[in-house]
N, C-alpha and C positions, 0 to 999 in steps of 0.2 A: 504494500500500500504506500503508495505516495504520502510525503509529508503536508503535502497542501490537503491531502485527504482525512488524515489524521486529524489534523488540526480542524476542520471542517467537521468531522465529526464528532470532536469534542465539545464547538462549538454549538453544535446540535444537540447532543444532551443537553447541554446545561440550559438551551434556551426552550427546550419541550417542556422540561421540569417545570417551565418558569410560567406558561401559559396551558391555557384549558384544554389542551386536547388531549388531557389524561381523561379527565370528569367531567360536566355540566355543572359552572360554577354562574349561578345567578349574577352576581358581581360584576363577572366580566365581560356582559353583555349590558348593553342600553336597554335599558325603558324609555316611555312614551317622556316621561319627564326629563329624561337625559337626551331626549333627540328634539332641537328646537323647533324643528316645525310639527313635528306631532304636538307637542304641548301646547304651541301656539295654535293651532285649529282647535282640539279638544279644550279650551277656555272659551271659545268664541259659541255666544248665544244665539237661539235659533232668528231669524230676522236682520242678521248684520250685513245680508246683499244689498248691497246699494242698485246693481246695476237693474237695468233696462235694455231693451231691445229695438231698434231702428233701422231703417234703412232694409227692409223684408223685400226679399223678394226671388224668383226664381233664376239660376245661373248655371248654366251649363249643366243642367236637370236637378241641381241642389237646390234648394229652400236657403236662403243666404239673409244674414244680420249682422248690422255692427252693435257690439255690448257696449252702453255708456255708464259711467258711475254718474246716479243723482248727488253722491255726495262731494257737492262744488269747493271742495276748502281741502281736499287730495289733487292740487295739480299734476302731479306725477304720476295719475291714471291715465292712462291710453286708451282708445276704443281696442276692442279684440274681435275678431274674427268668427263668426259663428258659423258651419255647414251640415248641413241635414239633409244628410242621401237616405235613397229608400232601396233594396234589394228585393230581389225572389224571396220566396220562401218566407214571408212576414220578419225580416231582418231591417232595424233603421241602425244608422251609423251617425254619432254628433260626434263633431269634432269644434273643439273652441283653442285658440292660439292666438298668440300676438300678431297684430296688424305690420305686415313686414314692410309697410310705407311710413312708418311710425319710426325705424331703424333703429330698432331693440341692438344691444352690445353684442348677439349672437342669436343664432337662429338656433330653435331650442329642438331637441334631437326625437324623431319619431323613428320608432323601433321597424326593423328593416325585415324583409324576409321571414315575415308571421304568417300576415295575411296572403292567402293563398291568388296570383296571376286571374287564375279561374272564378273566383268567387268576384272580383269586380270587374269581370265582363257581365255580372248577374244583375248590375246594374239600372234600376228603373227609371227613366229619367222624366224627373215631375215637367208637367205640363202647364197647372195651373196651382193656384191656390187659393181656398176659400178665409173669409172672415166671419169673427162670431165673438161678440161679449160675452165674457164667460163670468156669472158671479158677480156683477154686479159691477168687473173693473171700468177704471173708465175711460181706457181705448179697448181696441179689440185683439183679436187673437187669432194665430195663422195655422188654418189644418190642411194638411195634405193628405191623400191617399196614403196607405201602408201594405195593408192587405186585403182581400177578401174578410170586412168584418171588425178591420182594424181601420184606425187612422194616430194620425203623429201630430201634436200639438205644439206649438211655440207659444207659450204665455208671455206675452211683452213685457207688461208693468204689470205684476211682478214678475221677475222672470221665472221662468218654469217652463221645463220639455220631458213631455209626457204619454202615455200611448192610451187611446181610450177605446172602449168596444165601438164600432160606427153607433150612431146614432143614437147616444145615450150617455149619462155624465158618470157611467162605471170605468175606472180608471181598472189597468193592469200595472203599470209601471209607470216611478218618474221621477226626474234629477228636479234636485234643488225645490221640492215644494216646501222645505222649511227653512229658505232661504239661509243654508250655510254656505252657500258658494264662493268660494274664493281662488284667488289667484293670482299669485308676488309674481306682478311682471321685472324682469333682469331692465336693470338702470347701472346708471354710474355710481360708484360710491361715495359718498360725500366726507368731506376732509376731516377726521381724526374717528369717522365712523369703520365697528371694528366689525367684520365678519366673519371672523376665526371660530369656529367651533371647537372644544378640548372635551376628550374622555381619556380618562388615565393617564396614559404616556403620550397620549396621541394628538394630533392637532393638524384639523382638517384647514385648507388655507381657504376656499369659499372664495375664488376668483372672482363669482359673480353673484354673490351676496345668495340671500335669499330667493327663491324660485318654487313653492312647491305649491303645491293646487286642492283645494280639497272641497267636496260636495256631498249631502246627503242622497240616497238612493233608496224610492219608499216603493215595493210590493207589494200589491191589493192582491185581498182571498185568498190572503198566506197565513199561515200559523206557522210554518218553517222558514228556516234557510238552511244551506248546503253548500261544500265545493269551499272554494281560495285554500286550496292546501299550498302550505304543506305544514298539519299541525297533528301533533299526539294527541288528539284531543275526540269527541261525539261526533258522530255523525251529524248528524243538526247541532249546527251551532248555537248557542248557548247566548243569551246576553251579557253584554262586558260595559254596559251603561245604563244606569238609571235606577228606580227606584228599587228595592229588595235585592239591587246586586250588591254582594260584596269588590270590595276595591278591586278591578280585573284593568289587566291588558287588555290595548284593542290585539284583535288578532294580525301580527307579524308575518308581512312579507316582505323578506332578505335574505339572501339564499345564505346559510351558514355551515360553517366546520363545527357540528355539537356533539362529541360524542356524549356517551348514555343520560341522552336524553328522556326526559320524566315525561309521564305520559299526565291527561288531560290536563293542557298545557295549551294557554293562544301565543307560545311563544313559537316564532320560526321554526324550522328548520332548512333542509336544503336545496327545497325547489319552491318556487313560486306561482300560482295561477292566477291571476286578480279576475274569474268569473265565479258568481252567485247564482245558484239557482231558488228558486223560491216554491214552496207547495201547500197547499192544505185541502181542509176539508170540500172546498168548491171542487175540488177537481183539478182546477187549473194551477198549470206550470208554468211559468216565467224564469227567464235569465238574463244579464245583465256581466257583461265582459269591458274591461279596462285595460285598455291596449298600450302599459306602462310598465318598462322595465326596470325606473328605480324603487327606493327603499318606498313599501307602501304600510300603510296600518290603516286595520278596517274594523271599525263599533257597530257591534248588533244590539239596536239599543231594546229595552227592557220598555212595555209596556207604559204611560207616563211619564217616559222622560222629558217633556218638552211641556208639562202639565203649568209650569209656570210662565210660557212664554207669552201667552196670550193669544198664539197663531190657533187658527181653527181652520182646517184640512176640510174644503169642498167638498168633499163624500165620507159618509160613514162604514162605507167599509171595513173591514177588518185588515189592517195590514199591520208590518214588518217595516220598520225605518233601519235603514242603516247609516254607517257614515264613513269616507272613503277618502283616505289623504295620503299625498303621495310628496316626494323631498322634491320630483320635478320632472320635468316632459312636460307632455297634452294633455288635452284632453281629446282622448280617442278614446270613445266607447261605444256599446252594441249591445242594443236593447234585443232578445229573443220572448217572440209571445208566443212560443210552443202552439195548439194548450197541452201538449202530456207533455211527459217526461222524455221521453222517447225523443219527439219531435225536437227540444229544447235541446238534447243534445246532440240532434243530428245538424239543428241547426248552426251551434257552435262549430264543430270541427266541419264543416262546409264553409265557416271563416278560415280556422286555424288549421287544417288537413285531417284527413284521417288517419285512424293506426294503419302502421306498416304491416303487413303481412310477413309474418316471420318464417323462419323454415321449419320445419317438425320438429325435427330437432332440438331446437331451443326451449318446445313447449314442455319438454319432456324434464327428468330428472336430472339436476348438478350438482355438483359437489364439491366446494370450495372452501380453503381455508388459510389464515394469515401464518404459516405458508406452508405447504409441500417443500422440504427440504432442498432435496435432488431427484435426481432421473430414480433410483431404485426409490424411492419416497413415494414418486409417482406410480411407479411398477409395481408398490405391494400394497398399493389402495385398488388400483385396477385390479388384480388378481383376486382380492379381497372380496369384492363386491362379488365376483364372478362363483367364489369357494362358495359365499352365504346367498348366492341364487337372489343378489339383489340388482335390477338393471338399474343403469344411467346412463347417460347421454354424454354429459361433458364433465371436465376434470380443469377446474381452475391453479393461476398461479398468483399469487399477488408480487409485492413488490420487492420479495427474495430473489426474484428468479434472476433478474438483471445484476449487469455489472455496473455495484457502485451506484445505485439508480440514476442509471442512465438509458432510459427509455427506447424500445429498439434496442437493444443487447440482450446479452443470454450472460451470465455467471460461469466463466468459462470453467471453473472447476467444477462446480456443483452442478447444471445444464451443458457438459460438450457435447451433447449429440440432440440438440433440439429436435433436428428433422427427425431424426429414427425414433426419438419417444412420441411424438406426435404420430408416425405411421403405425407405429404399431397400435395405438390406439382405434386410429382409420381405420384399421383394420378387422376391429369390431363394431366399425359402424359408431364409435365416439366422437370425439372433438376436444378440443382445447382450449380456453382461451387464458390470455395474461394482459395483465394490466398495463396503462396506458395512461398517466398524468398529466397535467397542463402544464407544471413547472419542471424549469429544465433546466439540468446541471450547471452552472455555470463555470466549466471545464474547458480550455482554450486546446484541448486536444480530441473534446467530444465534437464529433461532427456535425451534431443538429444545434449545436449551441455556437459553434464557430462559425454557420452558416446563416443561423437566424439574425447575428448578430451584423455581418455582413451586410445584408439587404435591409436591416433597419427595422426587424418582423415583429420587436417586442414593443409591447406596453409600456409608455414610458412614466416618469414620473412627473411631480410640478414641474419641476425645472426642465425635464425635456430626456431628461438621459433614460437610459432601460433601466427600469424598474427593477431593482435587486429586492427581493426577498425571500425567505425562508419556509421553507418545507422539506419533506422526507429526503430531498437529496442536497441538505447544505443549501446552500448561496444559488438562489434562482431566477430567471426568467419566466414571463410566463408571455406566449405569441398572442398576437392583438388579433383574435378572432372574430371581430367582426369585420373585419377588413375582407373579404370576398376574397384576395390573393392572395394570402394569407391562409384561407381555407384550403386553398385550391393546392397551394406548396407541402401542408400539411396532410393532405388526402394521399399525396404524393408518396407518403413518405413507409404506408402501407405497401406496396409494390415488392414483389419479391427481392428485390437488386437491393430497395434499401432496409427493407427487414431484414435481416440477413437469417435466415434461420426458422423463417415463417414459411407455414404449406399452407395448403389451400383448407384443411382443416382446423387452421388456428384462428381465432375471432378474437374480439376486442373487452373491455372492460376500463370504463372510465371514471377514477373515484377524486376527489378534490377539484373538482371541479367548477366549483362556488364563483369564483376561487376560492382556495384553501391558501392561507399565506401566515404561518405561527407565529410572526411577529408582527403581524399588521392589527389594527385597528380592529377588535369582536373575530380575530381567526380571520380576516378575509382582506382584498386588496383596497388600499386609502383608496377614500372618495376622489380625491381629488389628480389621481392617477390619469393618465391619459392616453387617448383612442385614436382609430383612424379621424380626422379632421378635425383635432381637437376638442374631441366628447369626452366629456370628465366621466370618469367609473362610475362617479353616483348618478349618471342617467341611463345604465344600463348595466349593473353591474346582475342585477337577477335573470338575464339574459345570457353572460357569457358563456354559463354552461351549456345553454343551449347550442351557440353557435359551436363552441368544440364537439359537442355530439355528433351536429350537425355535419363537423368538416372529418371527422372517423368515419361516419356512417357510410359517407361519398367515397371516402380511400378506399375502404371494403368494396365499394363496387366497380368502382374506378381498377382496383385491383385484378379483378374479373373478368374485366372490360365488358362487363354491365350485365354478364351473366347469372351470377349468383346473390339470389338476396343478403342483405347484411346483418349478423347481428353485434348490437353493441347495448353494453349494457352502462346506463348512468346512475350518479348519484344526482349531482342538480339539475333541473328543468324547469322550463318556463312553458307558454302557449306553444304548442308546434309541435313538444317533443317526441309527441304520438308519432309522427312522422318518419321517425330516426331509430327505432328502438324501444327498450326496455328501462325501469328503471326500478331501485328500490326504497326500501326505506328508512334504508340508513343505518347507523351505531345504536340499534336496540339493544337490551339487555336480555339475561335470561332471567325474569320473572314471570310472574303469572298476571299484574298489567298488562306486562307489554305484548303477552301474548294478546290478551282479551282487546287492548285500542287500536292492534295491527289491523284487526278488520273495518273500523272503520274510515281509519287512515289508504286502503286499497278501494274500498268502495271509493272515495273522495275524487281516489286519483281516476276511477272509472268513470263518473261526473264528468270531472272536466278534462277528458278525451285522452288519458292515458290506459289502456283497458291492459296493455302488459306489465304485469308489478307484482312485488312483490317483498314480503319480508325476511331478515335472514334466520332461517331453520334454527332454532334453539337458543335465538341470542346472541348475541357479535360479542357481547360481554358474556361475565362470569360464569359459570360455569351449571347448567341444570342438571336436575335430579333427572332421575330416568322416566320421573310419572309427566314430570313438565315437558322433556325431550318428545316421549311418546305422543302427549297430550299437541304438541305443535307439530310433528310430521302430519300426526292427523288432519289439524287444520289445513296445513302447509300443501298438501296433497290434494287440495282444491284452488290454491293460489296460480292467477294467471301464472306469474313466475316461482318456479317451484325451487329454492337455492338452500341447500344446510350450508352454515357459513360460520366461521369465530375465530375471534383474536386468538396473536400468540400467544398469549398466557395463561389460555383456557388448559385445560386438559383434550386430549385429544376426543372427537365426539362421532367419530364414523358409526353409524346406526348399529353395523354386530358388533360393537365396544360395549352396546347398554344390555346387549342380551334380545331376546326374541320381542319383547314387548317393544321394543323400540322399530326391531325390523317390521312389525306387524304393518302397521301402516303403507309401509314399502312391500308388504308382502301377501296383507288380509284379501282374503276371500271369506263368503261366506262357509261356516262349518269348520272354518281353521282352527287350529288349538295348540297350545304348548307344547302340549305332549308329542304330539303328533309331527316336530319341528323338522330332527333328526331323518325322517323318515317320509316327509312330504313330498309329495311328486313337487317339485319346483313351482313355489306360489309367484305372484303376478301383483304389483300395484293397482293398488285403486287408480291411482292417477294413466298407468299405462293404459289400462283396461277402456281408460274413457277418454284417450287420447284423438280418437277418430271425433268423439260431440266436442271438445276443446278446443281440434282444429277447426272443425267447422263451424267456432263460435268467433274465432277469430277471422274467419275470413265473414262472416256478418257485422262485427267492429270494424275491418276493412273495408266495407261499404256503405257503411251505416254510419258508424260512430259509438253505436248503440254497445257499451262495455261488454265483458265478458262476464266477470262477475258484478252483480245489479245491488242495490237496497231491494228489500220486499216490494217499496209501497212501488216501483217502477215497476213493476208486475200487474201490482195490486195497487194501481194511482187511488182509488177510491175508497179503501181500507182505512180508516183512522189508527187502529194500533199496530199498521206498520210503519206508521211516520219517524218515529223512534228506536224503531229499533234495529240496532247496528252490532247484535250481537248474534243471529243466522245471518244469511245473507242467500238468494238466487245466484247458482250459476247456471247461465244461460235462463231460458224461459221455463226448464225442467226439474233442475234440481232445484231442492233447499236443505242446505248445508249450516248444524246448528253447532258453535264449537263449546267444548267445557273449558272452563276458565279459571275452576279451584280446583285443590286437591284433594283428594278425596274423594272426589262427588260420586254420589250412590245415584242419583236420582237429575234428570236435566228437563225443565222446563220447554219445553217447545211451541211455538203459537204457527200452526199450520193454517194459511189463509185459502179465503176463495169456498167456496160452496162444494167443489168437488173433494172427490179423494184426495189421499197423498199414498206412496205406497215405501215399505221402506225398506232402502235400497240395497240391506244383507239378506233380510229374510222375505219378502214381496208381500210382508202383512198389511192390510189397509186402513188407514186411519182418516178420521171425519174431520173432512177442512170446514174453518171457519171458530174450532175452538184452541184454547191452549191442551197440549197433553202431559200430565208429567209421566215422563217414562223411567224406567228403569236406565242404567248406561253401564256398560264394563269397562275393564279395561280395554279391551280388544277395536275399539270404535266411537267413532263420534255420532249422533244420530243426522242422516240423510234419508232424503228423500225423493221421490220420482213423481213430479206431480200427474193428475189424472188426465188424461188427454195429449200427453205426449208419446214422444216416440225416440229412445237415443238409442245410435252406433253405438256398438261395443268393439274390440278386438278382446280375445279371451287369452290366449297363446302366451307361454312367456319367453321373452326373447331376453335379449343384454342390454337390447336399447332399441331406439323409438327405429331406425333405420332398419334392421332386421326384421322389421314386423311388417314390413312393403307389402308384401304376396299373403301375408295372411288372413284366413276369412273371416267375414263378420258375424257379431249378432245384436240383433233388434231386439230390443225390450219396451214392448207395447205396452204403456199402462190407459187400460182404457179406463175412461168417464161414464158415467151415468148412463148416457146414451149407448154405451159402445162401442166409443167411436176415439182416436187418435188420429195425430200427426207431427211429423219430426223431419229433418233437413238431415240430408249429408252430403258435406264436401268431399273431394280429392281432387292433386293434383299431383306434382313429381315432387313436391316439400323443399324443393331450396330454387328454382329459378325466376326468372319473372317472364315464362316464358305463359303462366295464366292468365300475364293483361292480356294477351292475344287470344284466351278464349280456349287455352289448353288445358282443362280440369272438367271434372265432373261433378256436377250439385245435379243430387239427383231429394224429390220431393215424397213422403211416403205418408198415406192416408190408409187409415182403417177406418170401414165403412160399411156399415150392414153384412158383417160376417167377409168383408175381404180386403186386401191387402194391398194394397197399388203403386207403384213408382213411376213417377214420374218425372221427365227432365225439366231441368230448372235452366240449364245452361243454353248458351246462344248457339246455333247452328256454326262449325267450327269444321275447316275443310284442310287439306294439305296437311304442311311438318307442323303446326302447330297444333295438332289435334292430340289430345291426350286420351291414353285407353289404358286400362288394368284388364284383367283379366282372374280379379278374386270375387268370391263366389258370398254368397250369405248363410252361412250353416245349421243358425238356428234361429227362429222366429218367438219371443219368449212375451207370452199375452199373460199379463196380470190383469184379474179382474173378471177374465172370462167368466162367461154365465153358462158357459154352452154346452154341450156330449158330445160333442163330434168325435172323431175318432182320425178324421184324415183329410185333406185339402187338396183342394187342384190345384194345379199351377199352371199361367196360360200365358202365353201362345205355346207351351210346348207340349201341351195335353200330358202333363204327368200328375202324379199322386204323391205324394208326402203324408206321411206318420204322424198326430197329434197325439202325445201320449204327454204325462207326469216325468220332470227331468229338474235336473240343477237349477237352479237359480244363476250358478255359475259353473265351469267345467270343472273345477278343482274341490267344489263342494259337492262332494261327490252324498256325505251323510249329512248336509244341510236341506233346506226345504225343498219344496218339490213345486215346479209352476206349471201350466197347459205350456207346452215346448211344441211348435212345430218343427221337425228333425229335419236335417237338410233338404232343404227346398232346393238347393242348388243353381240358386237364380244368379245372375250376376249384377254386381251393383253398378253397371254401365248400361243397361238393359232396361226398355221397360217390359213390365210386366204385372203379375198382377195372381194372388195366393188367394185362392178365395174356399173356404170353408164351407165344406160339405152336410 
């Protein structure tokens, strides 16, 4: 080891010791009172808008205004800019900014590369616009068209923009009806006026003073809200203002470095979404997105907080006031009037993109931990898995594997045969990945730090120079990613020539990404840092992670040259990230919190358009028992992203460490048992088994939006007591998946919604939706279920990984309703190319119906090399519910006969229950056809 390295790394200890990325130490983060412009907003009373609305009128199909302040004795008020586009789909867009003929000291930074090319060609361009006094003001008020049922209001004096049903004074949404609206336009500074902001060591210089924006945002025929992750905290959020609250934070977005973060908590973590969705008993959905990548904080306020002001709100509705302030940017925001849930969030990521279609692969099982030593380290976790008949998919590295971390290298003593341990992996149909950080050594003999520096590629600071600071490799860099060439350099750098050591089987992992910077200001990069065209960090710093996702994701394909989907998986994200990947949830702990707020924290990120996520398996910290280990694969094993993961100082926690109760999860089937361990025909994961409905829930988030795993009430929009509850959750439209959350538990509460059955999904008993049940629980399993009227794929077969299970055949598990009747989706395609935008996969559709069975193509007529075909067959047909004696079934077009007899629930539960089985049918799931009961 070099003496510069040494020294470097001593300097590293002693300065980790010295800051929070051991703990989550309250202290070393700001609150609202320690950050000035949240305090300055949160003091300010409802009523202190001065402004007014002038100059209305239609431009270039926008609804256009200049904002004036009535209050005459603020000369240094400027008029501001107001635009009001209408879109497809019942989507309005406001945007308010400084009047740029006024020549503000800088043009103030809107966030790049969110908004999707495609979504403002969806553009509606207004024609006209009507007038109407509204309430007695006294001028009038300007409404536009919106949607089918909707319109868009500009309230002048006072000001207010609003979305009302046509024809009627029921409002859905609206900014500023309790006129907190403000916004520090950027001026010169005046002579011994100081703008330096200080927290501990740190001292922000605030070039251009004050600049941040903040407005209330009120939802009618809501009793909820939902979404702005990223917080350890309820699924509905909670009020953090007003009367009967105790002293609360508003809820924090800034994307941060926290490790063992406490759970119900509105304090940050490490991704950012500034969209709200809203719901209640009306039925109707609403959401509201803020298209702002600095530091934001946002108050749900509490019932009567505003009881003193004297305002009185034009409708009695029932709504949700919130309040929404931001250190600086626009105002750019997007009202969605749904009305479901569904629609709300198809509507957003039709702004912000849809999830990326991942490969199979990735859906499947990983196994990572801070670190895999060496190549044999690697080699007797893989064999290991294979001795206790448990599959996986991939096998991670973190940031041991490199030399020196230095990003792109391999640890030439401990990893010298990169390529060969990765094939042999290949060669069970695994994968790889190793981690991949923003800051870069700053090493005058490391190549990507000798080169960044050359071209100028880093972040600089106030003064102008590259940004030196600290992280896992000493004295760093970190590349100014939003700079597009920059992105573009950095995609580059994926390519086999400059990997050196990378196969086509190796993928990415991207963690500090915040930034993460140990001696900066709260763990992360000074505000006052500086971007491509001189944008200070604090106008976009809850972004950055997004754009390095963003410029990995591109390497990956770039790599392939455009062949192979990418996967990368991140720690911080903002709007978009759906588009690039996976993400998680970050430095959780091993308790039994953090299992239980994981799921509401997943569901959040499904809300606002991240449907791949996930937590890490057992706790990144200390170390769980085997009943909390067990208790979390279980959950874990219905997580879009399914990851065991934990620090080096845990004990080692590979699933046969804890014994069979641990594997179960990875291993249960119905009928399985302890005893029986030794001696089992090789069991099968729940998660593998249900990898065919997974995928094909994902490529319905691929086109939809619509998450993978749901809240109840998105199911069940008109349930009142699923609005709360964030402790089962839907995956997909079929399952409901309920986790235990203490030790111990003999008995778990379940509240099965909906009028029909549920049926459950070890033993196929039926239970009556619409009530809670307390059931019984073992060790052995969490309770799930199948609800009545669906239909899921199965693969039954146990293989080593999600790849080897290609050619194997399916089974259906019919669980009919009332009537009799089902219906269920299945996807396929080839699981890693993008060669299904052309139409190369099969969605085929399947309906049970008056005693028969039908499939039908969903997919678009698909001709030549693009056409994709399998050739696996369906082997068993398994109908819970049945009322019927048959004994045997046609199947047609090819005039044959199949067997209905009493069989497994699943293949390996050979002395578990017994269900009407139709026995190979023999059909092929590319076919249509059609099993119809005799």
């Amino acid at each position: 080891m070099r003496n510069l390295d040494i020294v470097s790394l001593l300097l590293l200890v002693i300065l980790v010791s010295q800051t929070p990325v051991l703990s989550w130490k309250k202290e070393e983060f700001r609150n609202c009172n320690q950050t000035p412009f949240c305090k300055r907003a949160r003091s300010r009373n409802p009523g202190t808008c001065s402004l007014f609305a002038d100059h209305v009128s239609i431009s270039d199909g926008d609804l256009t205004a200049k904002l004036f302040s009535k209050n005459q004795s603020h000369d240094s008020i400027k008029p501001l800019i107001l635009s009001l586009s209408v879109y497809q789909d019942g989507i309005m867009r406001l945007k308010i900014d400084e009047d740029p003929t006024s020549n503000p000291p800088k043009t103030r930074f809107q966030v790049p590369d969110v908004v999707l090319p495609d979504f403002l060609s969806k553009k509606l361009y207004l024609q006209s616009l009507s007038t109407e006094t509204i309430d007695g003001d006294a001028g009038p008020s300007s409404i536009v068209y919106l949607a089918d049922g909707y319109e868009a209001v500009l309230r002048h004096d006072p000001l207010e923009v609003y979305v009302r049903f046509k024809g009627s004074n029921s409002r859905l949404l609206s900014l500023n009806s309790h006129g907190l609206f403000d916004f520090e336009q950027l001026r010169e500074k005046s002579e011994g006026e100081d703008w330096e902001e200080r927290f501990r060591t740190h001292t922000d210089t605030r070039p251009y003073g004050p600049q941040s924006i903040s407005f209330d945002v009120s939802f009618y025929d809501s009793e909820f809200v939902y979404g702005i992750p990223e917080h350890a905290t309820s699924l509905a959020l909670k009020p953090t203002k007003g009367p009967n609250v105790e002293e609360s934070e508003p809820y924090r977005l800034f994307n941060l470095d926290v490790f063992e973060y406490i759970h119900d908590s509105p304090f940050g973590l490490y991704g950012s979404i500034p969209f709200m969705i809203s719901h209640g008993k009306s039925g109707k959905t609403s959401g509201f997105f803020w298209l702002n990548a600095a530091e934001m904080q946002i108050d749900v306020m509490e019932d009567g907080w505003n009881a003193e002001s004297g305002i009185l709100l034009p409708s009695k509705q029932k709504r949700i006031d919130t309040f929404w302030m931001s250190e600086a940017g626009i105002v750019d925001t997007f009202f969605f009037v749904g009305p479901s849930p569904k629609e709300v969030v198809r509507q957003y990521t039709s702004v912000t993109g849809l999830p990326s279609m991942p490969q199979l692969f990735a859906t499947a099982y990983h196994q990572c931990r801070w670190n895999y030593r060496d190549e044999e380290d690697v080699e007797q976790v893989d064999s290991k898995f294979d001795e206790h008949d448990i599959p996986y998919d991939v096998l991670w590295l973190d940031i041991e594997h490199t030399d020196g971390k230095r990003y792109f290298t391999w640890d030439k003593i401990l990893f010298p045969n990169p390529e060969e341990m990765q094939k042999k992996l290949a060669a069970k149909g695994r994968h790889m990945v190793t981690i991949v950080d923003p800051h870069i050594k700053r090493d005058e003999s490391f190549f990507l730090h000798k080169e960044a520096t050359q071209k100028g590629y880093y972040v600089k600071d106030a003064t102008g120079k590259d940004y030196d600071g600290w992280c896992w490799s000493g004295s760093s860099s970190y590349p100014d990613m939003v700079n597009p060439e920059i992105r573009s350099w950095w995609s580059d750098k994926f390519s086999y020539d400059n990997y050196v050591g990378s196969t086509p089987s190796l993928y990415i992992w991207n963690d500090m990404n915040e930034p993460s910077v140990f001696n900066g200001p709260e763990v992360t990069m000074p505000r006052d840092a500086l971007h491509l065209a001189n944008v200070e960090h604090r106008e976009l710093h809850n972004a950055y992670g997004y754009y390095f996702h963003m410029a990995t994701a591109d390497g990956l394909v770039k790599r392939e040259n455009g062949r192979d989907r990418p996967f990368v998986l991140s720690r911080a994200f903002f709007a978009g990230s759906q588009r690039y990947g996976a993400v998680w949830t970050g430095d959780n702990t091993a308790d039994w919190d953090q299992l239980r707020v994981s799921v509401p924290m997943i569901l959040t990120l499904g809300l606002t358009g991240i449907s791949f996520s996930g937590a890490d398996i057992g706790g990144f910290f200390g170390n769980p028992d085997t009943e909390l280990l067990v208790r979390w694969y279980q959950l874990g094993a219905y997580y879009p992203f399914f990851r065991g993961h934990a620090h080096h100082d845990t004990k080692r926690r590979e699933p046969w460490l804890f014994g069979i109760l641990c594997c179960l999860p990875v291993l249960a089937t119905a009928g399985f048992s302890r005893s029986k361990y030794r001696t089992y025909e090789r069991g099968h994961t729940c998660s593998y088994m249900l990898l065919p409905y997974f995928y094909t829930l994902f490529r319905e988030a691929n086109t939809t939006g619509i998450p993978v795993v749901r809240p109840l009430w998105m199911e069940f929009p008109s349930d009142e007591v699923t609005f709360k509850n964030d402790e089962a959750f839907m995956v997909g439209n079929a399952i409901l998946v309920q986790g235990i959350y203490t030790e111990r538990a003999k008995h778990a509460s379940v509240y099965l919604p909906g009028k029909e059955s549920w049926y459950d999904m070890r033993t196929g008993t039926a239970f009556r939706g619409g009530i809670t049940h307390k059931l019984d629980v073992t060790e052995e399993s969490i309770p799930a279920f199948q609800r009545a009227g669906t239909i899921i794929p199965r693969k039954d077969r146990f293989r080593r990984s999600s790849t080897q299970m290609v050619n194997d055949p399916y089974t259906l598990v019919v669980a009919l309703n009332s009537s009799q009747a089902a219906e269920g989706e299945l996807y396929v395609d080839d699981g890693k190319s993008f060669e299904f935008l052309q139409g190369a996969f099969i969605h085929r559709r399947f309906v049970f119906s008056k005693g028969q069975l039908t499939s039908v193509n969903m997919a678009p007529n698909s001709s030549g090399e693009s056409r994709f075909s399998s050739q696996c067959i369906i082997e068993r047909i398994i109908l819970l519910g049945y009322v019927g004696g048959s004994k045997s079934a046609s199947i047609e077009p090819v005039n044959q006969k199949a067997e209905i007899e009493l069989g497994p629930l699943r293949l390996q539960g050979r002395n578990g229950p017994t269900v009407a089985t139709i026995r190979k049918p023999g059909v092929r799931i590319s076919d249509d056809w059609t099993v119809k009961i005799l």
